[in-house]
C-alpha positions, 0 to 999 in steps of 0.5 A: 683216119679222122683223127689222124686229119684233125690232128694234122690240121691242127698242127698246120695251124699251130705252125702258120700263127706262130709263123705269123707271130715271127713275121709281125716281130720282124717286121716291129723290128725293122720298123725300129731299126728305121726310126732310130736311122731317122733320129740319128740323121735328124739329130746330125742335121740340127748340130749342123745347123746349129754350128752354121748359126753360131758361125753366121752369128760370129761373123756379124758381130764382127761386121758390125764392130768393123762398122762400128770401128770405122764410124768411130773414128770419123767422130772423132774427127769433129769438134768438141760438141753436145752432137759429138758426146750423142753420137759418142753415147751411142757407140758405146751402148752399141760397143756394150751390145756386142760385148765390148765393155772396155771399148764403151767405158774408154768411150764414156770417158772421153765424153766426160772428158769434153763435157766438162770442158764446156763452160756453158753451164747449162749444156754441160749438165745436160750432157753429163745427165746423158752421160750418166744414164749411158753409164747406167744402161751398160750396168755401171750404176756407181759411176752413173751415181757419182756422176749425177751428185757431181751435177746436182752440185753443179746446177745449183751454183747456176745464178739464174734460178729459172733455170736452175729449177729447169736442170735440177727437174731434168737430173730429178728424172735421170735419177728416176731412170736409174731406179733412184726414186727417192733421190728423185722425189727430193730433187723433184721438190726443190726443183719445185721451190726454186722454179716457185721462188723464181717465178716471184717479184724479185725483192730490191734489198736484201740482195741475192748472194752470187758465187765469187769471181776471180782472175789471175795473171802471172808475169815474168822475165829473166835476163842474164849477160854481164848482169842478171835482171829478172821480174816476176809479177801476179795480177789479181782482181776478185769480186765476191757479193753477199746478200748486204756487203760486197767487196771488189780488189783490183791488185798487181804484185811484183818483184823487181831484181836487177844485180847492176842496181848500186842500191835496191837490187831486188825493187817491189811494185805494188798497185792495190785497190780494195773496196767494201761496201755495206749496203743500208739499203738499195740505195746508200751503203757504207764504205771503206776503200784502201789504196796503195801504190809502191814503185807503181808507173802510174804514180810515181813521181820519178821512177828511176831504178834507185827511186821509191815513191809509196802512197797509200790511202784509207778512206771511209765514207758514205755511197749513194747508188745511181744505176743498179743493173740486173746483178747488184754486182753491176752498179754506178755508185757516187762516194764521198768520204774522208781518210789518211794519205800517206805520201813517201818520196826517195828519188835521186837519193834524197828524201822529197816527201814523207808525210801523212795528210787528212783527204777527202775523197769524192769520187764515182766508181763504176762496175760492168756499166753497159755501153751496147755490148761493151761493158766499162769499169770506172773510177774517177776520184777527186782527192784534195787534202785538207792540209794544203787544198793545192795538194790535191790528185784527180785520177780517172781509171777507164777500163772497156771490155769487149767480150770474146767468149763467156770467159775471154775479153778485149780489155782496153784501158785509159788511166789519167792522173792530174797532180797539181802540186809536182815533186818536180818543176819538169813534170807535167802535171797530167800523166796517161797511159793506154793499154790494152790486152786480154783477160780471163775470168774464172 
């Protein structure tokens, strides 16, 4: 019977540890089961937001370009300026941002566009330094490059040394930015040497060189009924100074056509002045000056459309500066020389004069005297020869000019000729003539 308990016993506790065993198992299950919900809703949820935020972000971007956009075209609206090209960089490098690159390069190229429209020298290297680094921060660094060679070439035409070194150490430092440390050191140490240079006492003689200046104009017209006239005509002047010569060319060329004209249809008119001059020192030069005049109103002894009247002149001699200015390009020089004038007359179709007299030439020739803020040309020649001391010619050419902007002016001229031996007894011994007008210089 005790046995029969124990075994009983035994048996009930046997069930109960394996019942107990089945339970903890469930349970363990329906824990799992549970963590796995949790997982699924938590990973659901986060796709969620992460969909949500690349929504959100979508839309702002767009906001911002709608600003961008607006903002953009309000620019420009304004005037070509150093304050336009800033406002311009910084819309591309936002344009960038957003991941607009065609829009940002379409924006550098415009602020390149009016930056080199400036004539300023010094605002249009600062703004294409600006321009340059631009280029670079949205990862166009050949073309920011590029950019920065075509600068340097630029400031170092500058005449203005000071300066010069002032904007070859502002590009040395756009280099640096770039990651261009090597290019930057070399610009850095001829910044250097220019700034020393200019900090210097100026030396009187040999002169600084400076780049040459020109102007051009053309003239033209057509005109076609019973008979057909037409003229087409350039004006040049060109001024180039070296270290110790310079030369100065003032010329007018034109050809004159007209199919009513018995003789000479097509009729050239010339008016040439050309001066050299090699400087000894400061103070005296060497010079030799050509002249010619063809058909030329201003000395012409009649000019009739079937008359010719040529003079040409080549003179040498000895020039003694009065007034330098600040460039040796602006001078006042005194000459006395002597050369060969050769006069030819055809008028009313009789030759009047064709001959060849020995001149002197004592004369003043003037270039950007200051008069306040007007600046005056002069050439004042007394010319007699020394075959007849009654032929002899005193001509006075005033040219003032009254500046409008760094390369427009106001040009207003006065020309006066004395000849006192006449080709005819009716013409008055002194001519005239005033004119005015505008002029651009390159």
């Amino acid at each position: 019977m005790m046995r029969h308990n124990n075994f009983l016993f035994k048996l009930m506790v046997l069930l109960l540890f394996r019942a107990k065993i089945i339970w903890i198992f469930f349970l363990i299950q329906l824990l799992l089961l549970s963590w796995d919900s949790l997982a699924i809703a938590s990973s659901d949820s986060n796709q969620s937001s992460h969909v949500q935020l690349i929504s959100s972000s979508q839309k702002q971007d767009s906001a911002a370009k709608s600003r961008l956009d607006q903002s953009l075209e309000l620019i420009n609206e304004m005037d070509e300026s150093q304050h336009k090209i800033n406002l311009l960089n910084n819309h591309a490098l936002s344009y960038a941002e957003l991941g607009y690159l065609d829009i940002a390069n379409k924006i550098l190229e415009q602020c390149l566009a009016i930056a080199r429209g400036f004539e300023d020298l010094e605002l249009k290297v600062t703004s294409l330094t600006n321009i340059a680094k631009s280029y670079d921060q949205i990862d166009q660094k050949s073309q920011a490059f590029e950019i920065l060679n075509d600068v340097v070439e630029l400031a170092t035409t500058v005449i203005d040394k000071s300066l010069q070194g002032q904007l070859l150490f502002e590009i040395s430092l756009k280099y640096d930015e770039i990651g261009q440390e090597e290019l930057a050191q070399t610009l850095l140490t001829q910044s250097q040497t220019v700034i020393a240079a200019s900090n210097q006492p100026p030396t009187e003689f040999p002169f600084s060189a400076t780049p040459p200046t020109f102007s051009l104009g053309v003239v033209g017209n057509l005109h076609s009924f019973r008979d057909t006239a037409a003229l087409l005509g350039f004006n040049f002047d060109y001024s180039q100074q070296w270290t110790e010569n310079d030369l100065f060319v003032d010329s007018s060329l034109s050809l004159d056509y007209d199919s009513s004209r018995s003789v000479n249809q097509l009729r050239p008119i010339t008016y040439v002045v050309s001066v050299y001059r090699r400087h000894l020192n400061a103070k005296w030069n060497f010079f030799t000056e050509f002249f010619n005049s063809t058909n030329q109103d201003l000395y012409s002894s009649k000019n009739d459309d079937e008359d010719l009247t040529i003079i040409t002149g080549v003179y040498a001699g000895g020039g003694l500066n009065l007034w330098r200015g600040d460039s040796p390009s602006n001078f006042l020089d005194f000459q006395l020389g002597f050369g060969p004038r050769y006069e030819f007359d055809y008028i009313d179709f009789k030759r009047r004069r064709n001959q060849v007299d020995p001149t002197l030439i004592f004369g003043f020739l003037g270039r950007n005297v200051p008069l306040g803020k007007v600046k005056l040309n002069q050439t004042f020649a007394i010319l007699p020869s020394l075959s007849s001391l009654e032929n002899f010619f005193i001509v006075s050419d005033s040219d003032l000019s009254i500046p409008l902007s760094a390369k427009w002016s106001f040009s207003n001229r006065l020309f006066m000729r004395y000849r006192n031996e006449k080709i005819f007894d009716n013409n008055p011994n002194l001519e005239f003539v005033f004119s005015t007008g505008v002029d651009y210089q390159f």
